[in-house]
N, C-alpha and C positions, 0 to 999 in steps of 0.2 A: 427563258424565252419571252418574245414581247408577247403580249395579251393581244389575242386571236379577233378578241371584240373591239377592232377601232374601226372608229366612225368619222374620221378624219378626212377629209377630202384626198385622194388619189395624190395630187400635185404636193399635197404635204408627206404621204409617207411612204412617198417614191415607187408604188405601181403604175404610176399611167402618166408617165413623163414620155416626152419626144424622142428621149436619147432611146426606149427601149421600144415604143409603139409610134406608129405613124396616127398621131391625136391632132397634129398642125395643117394648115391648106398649103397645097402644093404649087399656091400660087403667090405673090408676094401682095397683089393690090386684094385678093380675097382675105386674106388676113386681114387688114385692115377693111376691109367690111363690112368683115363679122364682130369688129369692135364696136362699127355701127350699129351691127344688129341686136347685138347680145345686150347693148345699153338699150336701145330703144325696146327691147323684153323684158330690161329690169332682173338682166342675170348676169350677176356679178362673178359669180366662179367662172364661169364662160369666159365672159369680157377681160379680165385679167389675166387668165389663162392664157394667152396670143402674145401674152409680154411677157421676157425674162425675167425673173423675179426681183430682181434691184429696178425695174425701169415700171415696175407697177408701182412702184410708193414713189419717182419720178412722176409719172404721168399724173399721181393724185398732185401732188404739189403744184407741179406747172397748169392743172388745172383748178385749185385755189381749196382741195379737199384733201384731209388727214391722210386717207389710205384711199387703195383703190376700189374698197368694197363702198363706200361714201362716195367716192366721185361716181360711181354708177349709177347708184340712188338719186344724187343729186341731178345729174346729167340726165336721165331718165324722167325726172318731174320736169324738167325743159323741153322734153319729147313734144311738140303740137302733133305730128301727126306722123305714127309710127312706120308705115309703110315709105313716105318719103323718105324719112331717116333712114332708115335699112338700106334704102338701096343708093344713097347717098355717092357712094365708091365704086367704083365698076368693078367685078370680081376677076376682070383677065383687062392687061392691056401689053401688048406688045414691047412697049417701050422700056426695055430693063437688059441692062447689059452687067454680066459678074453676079457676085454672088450676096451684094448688097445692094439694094435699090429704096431709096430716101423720097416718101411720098405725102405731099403734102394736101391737106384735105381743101385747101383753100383753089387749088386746081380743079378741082369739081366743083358741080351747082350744086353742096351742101343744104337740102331745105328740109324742112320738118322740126329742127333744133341745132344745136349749138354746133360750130364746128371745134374738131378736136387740135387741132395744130400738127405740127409734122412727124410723120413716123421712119424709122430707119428699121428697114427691115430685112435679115439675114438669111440666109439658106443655112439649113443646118442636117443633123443626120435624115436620112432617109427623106431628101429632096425637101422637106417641110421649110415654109419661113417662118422665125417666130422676130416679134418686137423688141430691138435690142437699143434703141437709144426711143428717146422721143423729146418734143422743144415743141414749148409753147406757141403758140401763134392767136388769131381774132378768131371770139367767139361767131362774129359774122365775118363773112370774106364779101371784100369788095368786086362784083363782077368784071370781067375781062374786058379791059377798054375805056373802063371808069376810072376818071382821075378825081386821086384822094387830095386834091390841092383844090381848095375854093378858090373859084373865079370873079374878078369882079367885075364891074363892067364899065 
């Protein structure tokens, strides 16, 4: 029989996954969120947690760290000011049609720290979305209306 005493995080020895608990947001733009929020608390089981497990050592790479408990870390010392960061992503927007909807953080006024680049997010058992692809994008996003072509005169 395995040993009674493991101390392993839930998501490694398959008690408190999605497939059997409702652990994911029922919403697709709250999930990513809570990516923002969970980095700006500097909680990396969180923060990871919201992505399928092949697309958290993606997300570390596309954003320029080993694994995804490091791009937390690191991401999280880029935090200026945690409250703006958190609430970075609106947690409900209307606009989502099917059962995947691909949201990019550069669509919102990202401030407080780094923006994350774009997330693909899926509906999965019991209504939940979790993070199933993600792509790099600008740690700043240029605001809406701003043209990134210099002008001369």
């Amino acid at each position: 029989f395995p040993s009674t005493d493991d101390n392993r995080p839930a998501f490694q020895t398959g008690g408190g996954t999605y497939h059997a608990n409702k652990i994911l947001s029922t919403e697709p733009y709250e999930a990513v969120r809570k990516v923002y929020a969970q980095i700006a608390q500097d909680r990396p089981d969180l923060a990871c947690g919201y992505f399928d497990i092949p697309i958290q050592q993606k997300f570390a790479t596309d954003l320029g760290y080993t694994d995804c408990l490091q791009a937390v870390h690191g991401l999280k010392a880029q935090v200026a000011n945690v409250n703006e960061y958190a609430e970075s992503i609106p947690s409900n927007n209307s606009e989502r049609e099917g059962d995947t909807v691909r949201i990019d953080s550069c669509s919102f006024p990202v401030s407080g720290g780094p923006a994350l680049g774009v997330f693909t997010v899926t509906r999965v058992e019991k209504g939940q979305w979790l993070i199933t692809a993600h792509d790099p994008g600008p740690t700043t996003c240029v605001p809406a209306g701003a043209s990134t072509i210099p002008t001369t005169p």
